[in-house]
C-alpha positions in Angstrom: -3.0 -33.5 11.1 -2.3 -33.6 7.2 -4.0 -30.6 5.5 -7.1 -31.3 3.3 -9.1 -29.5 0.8 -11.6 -28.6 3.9 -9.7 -27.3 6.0 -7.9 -25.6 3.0 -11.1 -23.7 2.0 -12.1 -22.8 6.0 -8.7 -21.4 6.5 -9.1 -19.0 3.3 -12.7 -18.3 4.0 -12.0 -16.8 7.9 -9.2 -15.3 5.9 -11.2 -13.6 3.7 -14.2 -13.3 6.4 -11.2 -11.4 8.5 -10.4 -8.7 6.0 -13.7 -8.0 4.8 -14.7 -7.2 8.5 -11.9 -4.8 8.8 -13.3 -3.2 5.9 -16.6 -2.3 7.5 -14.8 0.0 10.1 -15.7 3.2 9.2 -19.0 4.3 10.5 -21.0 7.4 9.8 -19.3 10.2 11.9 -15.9 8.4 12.9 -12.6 9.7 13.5 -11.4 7.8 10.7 -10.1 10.9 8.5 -8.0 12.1 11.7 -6.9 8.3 12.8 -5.4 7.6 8.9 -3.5 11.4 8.7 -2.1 10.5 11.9 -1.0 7.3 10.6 0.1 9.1 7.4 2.7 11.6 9.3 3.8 9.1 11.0 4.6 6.9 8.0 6.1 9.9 6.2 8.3 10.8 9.2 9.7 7.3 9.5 10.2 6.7 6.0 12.2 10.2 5.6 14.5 9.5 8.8 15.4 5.6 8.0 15.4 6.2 4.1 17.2 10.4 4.0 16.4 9.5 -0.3 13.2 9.7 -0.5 12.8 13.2 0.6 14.3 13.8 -2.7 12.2 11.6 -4.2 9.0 13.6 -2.4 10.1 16.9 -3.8 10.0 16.1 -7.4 6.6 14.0 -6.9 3.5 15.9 -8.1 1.8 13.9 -5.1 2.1 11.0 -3.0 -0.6 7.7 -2.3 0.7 7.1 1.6 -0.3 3.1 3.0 0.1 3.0 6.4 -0.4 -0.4 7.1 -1.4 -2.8 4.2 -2.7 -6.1 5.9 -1.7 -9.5 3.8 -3.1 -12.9 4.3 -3.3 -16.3 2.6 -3.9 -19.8 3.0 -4.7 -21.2 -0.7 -6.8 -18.0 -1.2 -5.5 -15.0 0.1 -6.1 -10.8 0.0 -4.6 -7.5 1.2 -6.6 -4.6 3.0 -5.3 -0.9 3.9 -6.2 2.8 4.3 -4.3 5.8 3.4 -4.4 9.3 2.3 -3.7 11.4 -1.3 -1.2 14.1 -0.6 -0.4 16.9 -3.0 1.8 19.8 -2.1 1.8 18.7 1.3 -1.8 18.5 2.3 -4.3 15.6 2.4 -6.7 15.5 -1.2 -8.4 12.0 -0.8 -8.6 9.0 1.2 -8.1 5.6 -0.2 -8.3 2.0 -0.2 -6.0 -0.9 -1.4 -6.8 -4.2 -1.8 -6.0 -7.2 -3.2 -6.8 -10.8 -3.5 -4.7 -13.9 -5.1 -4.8 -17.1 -5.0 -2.2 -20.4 -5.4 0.4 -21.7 -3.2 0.4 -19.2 -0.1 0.5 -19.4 3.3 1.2 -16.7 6.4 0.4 -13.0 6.9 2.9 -9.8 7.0 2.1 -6.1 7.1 3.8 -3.6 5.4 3.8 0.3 4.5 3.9 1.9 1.4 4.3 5.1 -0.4 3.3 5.4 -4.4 5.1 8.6 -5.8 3.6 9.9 -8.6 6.5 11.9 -10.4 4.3 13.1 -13.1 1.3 15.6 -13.4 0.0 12.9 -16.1 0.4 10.2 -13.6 -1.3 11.5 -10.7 -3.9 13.1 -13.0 -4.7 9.4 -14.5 -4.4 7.9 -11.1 -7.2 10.8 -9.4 -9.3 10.3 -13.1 -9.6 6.3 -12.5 -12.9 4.7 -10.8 -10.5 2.3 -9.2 -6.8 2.2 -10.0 -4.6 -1.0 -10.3 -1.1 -1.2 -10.0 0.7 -2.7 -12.6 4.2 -3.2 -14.5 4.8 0.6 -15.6 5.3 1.2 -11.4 9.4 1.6 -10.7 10.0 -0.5 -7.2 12.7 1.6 -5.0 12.9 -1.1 -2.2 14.9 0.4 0.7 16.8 -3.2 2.0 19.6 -3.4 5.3 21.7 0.0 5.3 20.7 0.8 1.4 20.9 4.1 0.3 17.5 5.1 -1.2 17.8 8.4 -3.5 16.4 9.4 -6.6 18.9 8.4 -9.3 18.0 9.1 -13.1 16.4 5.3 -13.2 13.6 6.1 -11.1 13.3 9.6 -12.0 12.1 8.6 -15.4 9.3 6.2 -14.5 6.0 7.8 -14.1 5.3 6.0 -10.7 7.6 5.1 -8.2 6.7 2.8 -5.4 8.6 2.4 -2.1 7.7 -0.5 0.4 9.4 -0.4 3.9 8.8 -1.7 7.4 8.0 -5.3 6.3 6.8 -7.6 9.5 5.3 -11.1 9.5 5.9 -14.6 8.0 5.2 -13.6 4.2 8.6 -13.1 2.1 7.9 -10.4 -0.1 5.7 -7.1 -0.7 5.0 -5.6 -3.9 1.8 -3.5 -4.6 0.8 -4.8 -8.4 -2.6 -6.2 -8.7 -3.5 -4.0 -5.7 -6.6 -2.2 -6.5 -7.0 2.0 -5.2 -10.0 2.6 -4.7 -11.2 6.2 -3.6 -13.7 6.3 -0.1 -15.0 9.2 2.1 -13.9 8.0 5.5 
């Protein structure tokens, strides 16, 4: 079967139809809060024992954005979906959500984690200020590959926001967070 504008635009639209459905998860009086800091210590725990580095880097951060799970798919039209938690000095602040969409030559799905570090009072202050924060070029990527030492080095300790994205599953090549939009929710 050879691929047509149709069946191009269904694909995307039960794409889209998919992730905006997860989006409508949190009713009124759910365990949502509990279910996304449970996902957060987890996160956190299996980022600091494969990558030893970042517990540096989460000692000099004024606070961390913690994505559990970021959801990616695309066919021609694509978008992203997560939950995750604000930290600062250790304790839950906020609870946000990251999406994205996109569009072009795509096709697949992955799933991936992420933790924004925000290394500067300034930066997590603008971040917290914003009615809706996007990623963008000023973020410093720390990408923890096979067996690489992640630490914070004088690079990344300058840059205002440092993002690490780890345990990368699915048929995408790829992660990066620009373009994702933070948005903050009440769970």
């Amino acid at each position: 079967m050879t691929p047509n504008r149709r069946t191009l635009l269904a694909g995307a639209g039960a794409t889209l139809a998919s992730l905006s459905l997860a989006a409508c998860g949190n009713g009124i009086g759910s365990p949502a809060p509990t279910q996304i800091d449970a996902r957060v210590d987890a996160t956190l725990q299996h980022m600091f024992s494969a990558y030893p580095g970042t517990v540096d880097i989460s000692n000099q951060a004024a606070g961390m954005l913690v994505m559990p799970l970021i959801t990616e798919a695309g066919l021609g039209l694509g978008g992203s979906y997560g939950r995750g938690a604000l930290r600062v000095g250790g304790a839950t602040v906020d609870y946000y959500l990251a999406t994205a969409a996109s569009a072009g030559l795509q096709i697949g799905a992955q799933q991936y984690s992420h933790v924004l570090f925000f290394m500067t009072q300034d930066a997590l202050l603008d971040f917290r200020a914003g009615n809706g924060w996007s990623a963008g070029g000023d973020i410093e990527y720390a990408i923890p590959s096979q067996g690489e030492m992640l630490r914070a080095d004088a690079l990344t300790s300058l840059s205002p926001v440092i993002a690490v994205v780890f345990a990368q599953a699915g048929l995408r090549v790829g992660a990066t967070v620009e373009g994702t939009k933070y948005t903050r929710i009440i769970p």
